[in-house]
C-alpha positions in Angstrom: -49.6 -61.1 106.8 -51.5 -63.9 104.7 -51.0 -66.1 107.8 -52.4 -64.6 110.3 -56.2 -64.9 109.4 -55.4 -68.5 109.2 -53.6 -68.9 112.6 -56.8 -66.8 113.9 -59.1 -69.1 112.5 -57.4 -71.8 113.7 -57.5 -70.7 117.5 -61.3 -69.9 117.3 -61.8 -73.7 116.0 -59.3 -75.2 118.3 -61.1 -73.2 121.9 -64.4 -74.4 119.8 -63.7 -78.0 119.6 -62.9 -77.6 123.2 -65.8 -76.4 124.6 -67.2 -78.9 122.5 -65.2 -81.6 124.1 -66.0 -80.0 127.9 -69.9 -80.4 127.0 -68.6 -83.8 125.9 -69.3 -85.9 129.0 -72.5 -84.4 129.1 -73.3 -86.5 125.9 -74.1 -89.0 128.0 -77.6 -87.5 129.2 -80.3 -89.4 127.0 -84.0 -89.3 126.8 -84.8 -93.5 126.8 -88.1 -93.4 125.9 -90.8 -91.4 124.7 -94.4 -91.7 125.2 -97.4 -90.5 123.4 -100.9 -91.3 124.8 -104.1 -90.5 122.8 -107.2 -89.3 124.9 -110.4 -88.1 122.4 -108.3 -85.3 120.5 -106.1 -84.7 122.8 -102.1 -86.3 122.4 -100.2 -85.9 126.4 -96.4 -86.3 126.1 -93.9 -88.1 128.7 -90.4 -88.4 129.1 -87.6 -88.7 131.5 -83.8 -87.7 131.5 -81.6 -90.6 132.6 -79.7 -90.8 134.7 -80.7 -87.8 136.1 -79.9 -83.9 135.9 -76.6 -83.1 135.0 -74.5 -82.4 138.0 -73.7 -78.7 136.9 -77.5 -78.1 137.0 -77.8 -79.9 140.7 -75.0 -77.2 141.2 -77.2 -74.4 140.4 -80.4 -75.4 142.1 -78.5 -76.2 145.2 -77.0 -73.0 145.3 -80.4 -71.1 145.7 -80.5 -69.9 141.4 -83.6 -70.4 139.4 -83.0 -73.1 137.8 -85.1 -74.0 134.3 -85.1 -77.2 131.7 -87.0 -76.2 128.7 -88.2 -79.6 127.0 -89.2 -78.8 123.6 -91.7 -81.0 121.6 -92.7 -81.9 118.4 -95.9 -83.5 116.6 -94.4 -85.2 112.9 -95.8 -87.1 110.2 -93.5 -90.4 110.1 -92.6 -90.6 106.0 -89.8 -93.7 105.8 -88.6 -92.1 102.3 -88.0 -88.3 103.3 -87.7 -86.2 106.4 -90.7 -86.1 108.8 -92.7 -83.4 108.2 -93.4 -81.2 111.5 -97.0 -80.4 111.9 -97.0 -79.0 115.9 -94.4 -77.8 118.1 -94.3 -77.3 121.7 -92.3 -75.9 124.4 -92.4 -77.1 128.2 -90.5 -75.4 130.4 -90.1 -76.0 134.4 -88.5 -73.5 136.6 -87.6 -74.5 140.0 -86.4 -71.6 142.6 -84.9 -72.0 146.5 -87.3 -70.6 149.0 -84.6 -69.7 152.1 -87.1 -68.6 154.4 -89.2 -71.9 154.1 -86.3 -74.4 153.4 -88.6 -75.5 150.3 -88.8 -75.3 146.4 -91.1 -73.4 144.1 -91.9 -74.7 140.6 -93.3 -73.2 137.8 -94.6 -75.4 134.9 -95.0 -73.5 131.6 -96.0 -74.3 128.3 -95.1 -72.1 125.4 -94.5 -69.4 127.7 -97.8 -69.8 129.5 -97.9 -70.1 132.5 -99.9 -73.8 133.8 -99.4 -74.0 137.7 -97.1 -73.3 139.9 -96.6 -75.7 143.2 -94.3 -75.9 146.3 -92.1 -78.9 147.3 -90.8 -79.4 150.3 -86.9 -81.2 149.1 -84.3 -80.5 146.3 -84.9 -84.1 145.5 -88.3 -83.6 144.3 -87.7 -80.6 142.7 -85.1 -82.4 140.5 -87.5 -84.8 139.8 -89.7 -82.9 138.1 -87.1 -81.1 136.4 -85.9 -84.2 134.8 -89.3 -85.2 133.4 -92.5 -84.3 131.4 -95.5 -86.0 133.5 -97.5 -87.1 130.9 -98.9 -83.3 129.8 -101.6 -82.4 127.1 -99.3 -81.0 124.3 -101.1 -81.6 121.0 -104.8 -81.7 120.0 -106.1 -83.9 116.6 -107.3 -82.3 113.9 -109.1 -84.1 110.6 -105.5 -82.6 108.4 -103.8 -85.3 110.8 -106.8 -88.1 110.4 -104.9 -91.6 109.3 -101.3 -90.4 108.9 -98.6 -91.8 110.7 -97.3 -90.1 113.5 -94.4 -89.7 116.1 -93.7 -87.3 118.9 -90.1 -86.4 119.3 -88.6 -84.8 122.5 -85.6 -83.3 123.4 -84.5 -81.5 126.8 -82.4 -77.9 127.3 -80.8 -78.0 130.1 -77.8 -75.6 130.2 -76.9 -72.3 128.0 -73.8 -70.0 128.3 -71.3 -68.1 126.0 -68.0 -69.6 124.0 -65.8 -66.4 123.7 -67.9 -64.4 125.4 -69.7 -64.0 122.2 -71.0 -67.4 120.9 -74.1 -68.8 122.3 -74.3 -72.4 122.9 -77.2 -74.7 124.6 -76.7 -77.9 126.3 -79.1 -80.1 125.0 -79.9 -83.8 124.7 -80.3 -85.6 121.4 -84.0 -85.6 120.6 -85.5 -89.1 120.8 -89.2 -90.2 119.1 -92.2 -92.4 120.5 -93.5 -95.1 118.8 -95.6 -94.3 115.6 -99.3 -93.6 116.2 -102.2 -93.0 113.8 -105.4 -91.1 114.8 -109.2 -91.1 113.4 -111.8 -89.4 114.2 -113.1 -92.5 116.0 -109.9 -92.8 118.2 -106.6 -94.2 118.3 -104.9 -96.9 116.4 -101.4 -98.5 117.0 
């Protein structure tokens, strides 16, 4: 009897580790560079998914499903000595949805569940395109608690969720990746 909790536990690790290995080639999916450009107050995000969407969420859009990457971002005070300290976060999330009767795309753009615009494009091909990216978007605005610190934006993309087991969730999700440190006065930017 003592050895069947461990045999148990041993087939719930074992169907882990390979769901873990099935996400595996997903790994693959990067972020290469993030971007953080100061305006006045204002600090607008980019980044791009290389080298591309993965092809299980191609699958789904071309099948006619919404279809939704959440990119979530943070604002962090770069310490060298101890963990950055978060000061902002922010979620972006586009949706992009098959339009049968017109042959074209919707997408939605939301941020933190707001919702910003929503536009029509005529191919898949575009509408992958903008899944796979943030275009440069307002996410954070300066305030005098940030004035002078160092700072770093750090991005990382949702692309996928589903069940292990039919009863553990999992996300697919790239690693997240940081911009270049940043410092901000009240008289602008500094590098």
């Amino acid at each position: 009897m003592r050895g069947h909790p461990l045999r148990l536990l041993a087939a719930v690790l074992t169907v882990v580790l390979a769901a873990g290995v099935a996400f595996g080639e997903e790994l693959a999916l990067r972020i290469p560079e993030v971007v953080a450009t100061l305006a006045g107050r204002d600090v607008s995000v980019s980044a791009r998914l290389e080298p591309g969407l993965p092809p299980e969420v191609v699958k789904r859009l071309a099948s006619g499903l919404p279809t939704t990457a959440v990119w979530e971002m943070r604002l962090m005070v770069l310490r060298n000595n101890w963990w950055d300290g978060l000061r902002d976060e922010r979620s972006y999330a586009v949706t992009a949805t098959y339009r049968p009767v017109s042959g074209d795309y919707t997408v939605e753009r939301r941020i933190d569940g707001r919702l910003l615009d929503t536009v029509v494009v005529p191919t898949r091909a575009e509408a992958e395109r903008v899944l796979a990216g943030i275009p440069g978007i307002p996410a954070f605005t300066m305030g005098p608690h940030l004035a002078g610190k160092p700072l770093v934006a750090r991005v990382r993309c949702v692309y996928g969720t589903g069940m292990v087991l039919g009863l553990l969730p999992v996300r697919t999700m790239t690693d997240w990746r940081r911009s270049p440190a940043f410092s901000w006065s009240e008289s602008g930017a500094t590098p």
